[in-house]
Short mmCIF file of the C-alpha atoms (twelve columns), coordinates in Angstrom:
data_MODEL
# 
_entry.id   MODEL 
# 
loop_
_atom_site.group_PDB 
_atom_site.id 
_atom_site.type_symbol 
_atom_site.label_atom_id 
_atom_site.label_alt_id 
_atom_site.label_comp_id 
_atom_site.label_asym_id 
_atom_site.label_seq_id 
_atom_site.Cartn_x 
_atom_site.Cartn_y 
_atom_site.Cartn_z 
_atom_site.pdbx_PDB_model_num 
ATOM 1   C CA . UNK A 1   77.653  77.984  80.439  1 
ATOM 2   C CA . UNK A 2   80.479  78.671  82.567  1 
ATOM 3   C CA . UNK A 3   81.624  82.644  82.688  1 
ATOM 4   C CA . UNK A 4   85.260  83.462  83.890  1 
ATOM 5   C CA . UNK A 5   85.673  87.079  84.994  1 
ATOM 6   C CA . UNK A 6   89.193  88.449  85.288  1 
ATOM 7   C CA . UNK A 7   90.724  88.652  88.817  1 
ATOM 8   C CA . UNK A 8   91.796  92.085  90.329  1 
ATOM 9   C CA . UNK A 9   92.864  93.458  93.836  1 
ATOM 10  C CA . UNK A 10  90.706  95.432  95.636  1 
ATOM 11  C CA . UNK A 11  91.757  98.246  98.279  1 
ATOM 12  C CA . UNK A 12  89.018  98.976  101.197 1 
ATOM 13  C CA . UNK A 13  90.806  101.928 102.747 1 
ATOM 14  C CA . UNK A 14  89.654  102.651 106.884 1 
ATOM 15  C CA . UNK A 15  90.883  105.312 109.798 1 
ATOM 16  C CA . UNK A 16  94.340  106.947 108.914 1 
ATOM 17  C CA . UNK A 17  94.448  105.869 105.684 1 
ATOM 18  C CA . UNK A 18  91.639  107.139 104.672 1 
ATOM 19  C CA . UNK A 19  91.860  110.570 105.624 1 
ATOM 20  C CA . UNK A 20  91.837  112.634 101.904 1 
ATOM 21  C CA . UNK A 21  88.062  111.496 101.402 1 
ATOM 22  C CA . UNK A 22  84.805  111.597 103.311 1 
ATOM 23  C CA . UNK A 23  84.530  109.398 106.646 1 
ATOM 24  C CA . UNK A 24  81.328  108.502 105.595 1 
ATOM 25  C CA . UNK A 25  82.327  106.585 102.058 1 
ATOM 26  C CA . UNK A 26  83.130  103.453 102.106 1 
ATOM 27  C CA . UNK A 27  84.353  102.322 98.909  1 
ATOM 28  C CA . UNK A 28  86.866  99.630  97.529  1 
ATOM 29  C CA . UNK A 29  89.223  100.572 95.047  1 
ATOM 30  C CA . UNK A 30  90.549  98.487  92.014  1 
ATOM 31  C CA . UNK A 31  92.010  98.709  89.020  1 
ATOM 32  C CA . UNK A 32  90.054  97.351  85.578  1 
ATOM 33  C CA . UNK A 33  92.590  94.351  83.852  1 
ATOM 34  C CA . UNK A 34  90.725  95.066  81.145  1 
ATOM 35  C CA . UNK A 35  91.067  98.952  80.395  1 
ATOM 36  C CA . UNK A 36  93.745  99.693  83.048  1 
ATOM 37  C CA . UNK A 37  91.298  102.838 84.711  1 
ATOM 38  C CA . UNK A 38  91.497  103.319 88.343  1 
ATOM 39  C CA . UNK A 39  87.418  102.619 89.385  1 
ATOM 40  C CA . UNK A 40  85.836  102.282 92.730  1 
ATOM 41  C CA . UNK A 41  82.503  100.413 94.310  1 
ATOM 42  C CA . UNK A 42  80.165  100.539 97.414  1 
ATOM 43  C CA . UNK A 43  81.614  98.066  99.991  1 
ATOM 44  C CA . UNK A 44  79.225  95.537  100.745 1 
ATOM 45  C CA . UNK A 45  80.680  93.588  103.227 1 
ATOM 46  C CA . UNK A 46  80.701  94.269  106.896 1 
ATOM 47  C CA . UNK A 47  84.384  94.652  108.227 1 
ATOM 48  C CA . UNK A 48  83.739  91.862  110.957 1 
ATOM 49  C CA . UNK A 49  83.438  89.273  107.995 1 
ATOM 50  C CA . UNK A 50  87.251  90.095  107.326 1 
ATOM 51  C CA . UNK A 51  90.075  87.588  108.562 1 
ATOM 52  C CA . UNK A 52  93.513  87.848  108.934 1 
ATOM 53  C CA . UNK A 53  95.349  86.446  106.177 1 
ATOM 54  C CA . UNK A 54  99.445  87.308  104.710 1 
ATOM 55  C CA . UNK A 55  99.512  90.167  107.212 1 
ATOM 56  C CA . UNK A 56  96.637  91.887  106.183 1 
ATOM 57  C CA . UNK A 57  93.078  91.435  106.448 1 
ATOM 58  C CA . UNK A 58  91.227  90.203  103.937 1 
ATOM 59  C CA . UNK A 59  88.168  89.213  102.519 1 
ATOM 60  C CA . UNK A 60  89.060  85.751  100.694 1 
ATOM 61  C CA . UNK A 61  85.476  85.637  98.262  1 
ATOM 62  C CA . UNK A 62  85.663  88.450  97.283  1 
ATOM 63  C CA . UNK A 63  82.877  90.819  94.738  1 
ATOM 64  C CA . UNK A 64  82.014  90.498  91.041  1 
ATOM 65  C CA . UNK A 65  81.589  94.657  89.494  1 
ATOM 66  C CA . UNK A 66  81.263  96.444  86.668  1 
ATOM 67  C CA . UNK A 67  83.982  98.799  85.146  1 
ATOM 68  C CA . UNK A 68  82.217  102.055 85.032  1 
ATOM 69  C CA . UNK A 69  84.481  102.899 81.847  1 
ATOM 70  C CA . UNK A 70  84.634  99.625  79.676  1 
ATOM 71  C CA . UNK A 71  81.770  98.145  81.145  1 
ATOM 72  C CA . UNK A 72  83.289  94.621  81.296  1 
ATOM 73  C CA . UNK A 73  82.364  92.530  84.453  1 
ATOM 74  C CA . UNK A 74  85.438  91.428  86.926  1 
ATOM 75  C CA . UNK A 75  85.930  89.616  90.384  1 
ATOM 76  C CA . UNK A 76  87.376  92.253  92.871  1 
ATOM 77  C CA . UNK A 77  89.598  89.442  95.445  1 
ATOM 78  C CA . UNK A 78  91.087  89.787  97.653  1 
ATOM 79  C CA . UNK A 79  89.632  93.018  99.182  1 
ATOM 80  C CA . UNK A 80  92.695  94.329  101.357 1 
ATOM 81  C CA . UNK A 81  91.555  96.218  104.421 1 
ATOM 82  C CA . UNK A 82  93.876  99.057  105.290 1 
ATOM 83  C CA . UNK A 83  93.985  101.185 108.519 1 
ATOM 84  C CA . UNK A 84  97.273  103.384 108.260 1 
ATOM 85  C CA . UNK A 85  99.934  104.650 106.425 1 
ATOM 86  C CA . UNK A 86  102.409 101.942 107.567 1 
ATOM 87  C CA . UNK A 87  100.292 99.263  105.898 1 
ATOM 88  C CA . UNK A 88  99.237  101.245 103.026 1 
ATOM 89  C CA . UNK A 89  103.155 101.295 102.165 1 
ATOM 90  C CA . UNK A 90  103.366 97.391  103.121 1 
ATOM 91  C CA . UNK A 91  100.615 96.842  100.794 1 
ATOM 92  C CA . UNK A 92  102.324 98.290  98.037  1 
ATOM 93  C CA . UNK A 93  105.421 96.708  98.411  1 
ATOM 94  C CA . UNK A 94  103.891 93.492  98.837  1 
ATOM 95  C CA . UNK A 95  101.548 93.457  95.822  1 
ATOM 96  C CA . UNK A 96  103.695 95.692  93.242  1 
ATOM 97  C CA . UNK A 97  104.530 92.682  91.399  1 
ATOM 98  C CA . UNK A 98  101.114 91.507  90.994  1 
ATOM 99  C CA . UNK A 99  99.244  94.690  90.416  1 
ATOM 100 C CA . UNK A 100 99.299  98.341  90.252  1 
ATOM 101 C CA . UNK A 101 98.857  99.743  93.721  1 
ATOM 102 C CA . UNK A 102 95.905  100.873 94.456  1 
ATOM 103 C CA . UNK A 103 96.311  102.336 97.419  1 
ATOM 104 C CA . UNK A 104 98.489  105.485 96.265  1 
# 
């Protein structure tokens, strides 16, 4: 039996643009297609496993996660890593067609 989870994109915010939360969380933030709420996981991979793809790096395989408020399973790809401001704003003029950004 073949299971199809829903695809989202996933922020991983790092340095300057992560500067309103702890240093020491490293989370990835995504929005649910299912519910719409704003939800965030533990990032798992290591940043060296990232590669340079569309101007950004990226990691291309991506996570499956739980919605902590529907509790509906999705696939978090591509997880965006972001450094700064300037490509925090890039980000969201890149993606705002595909998907709310998550990266506010």
């Amino acid at each position: 039996m073949e299971r199809h989870n829903p695809e989202t994109i996933g922020v991983r915010r790092t340095g300057w643009a992560a500067l309103d939360r702890d240093p020491q969380l490293d989370t990835v933030e995504f929005h649910c297609p299912h519910c719409g709420h704003r939800d965030q996981k533990n990032a798992r991979r290591e940043r060296t496993q990232y590669h340079f793809t569309d101007g950004f790096m990226q990691d291309l395989q991506g996570e499956v996660t739980q919605c902590h408020s529907c509790k509906r399973y999705l696939r978090v790809v591509p997880i965006v890593l972001l450094h700064d401001q300037d490509e925090t704003r890039r980000f969201a003029a890149v993606f705002a067609d595909e998907t709310l950004a998550v990266a506010g």
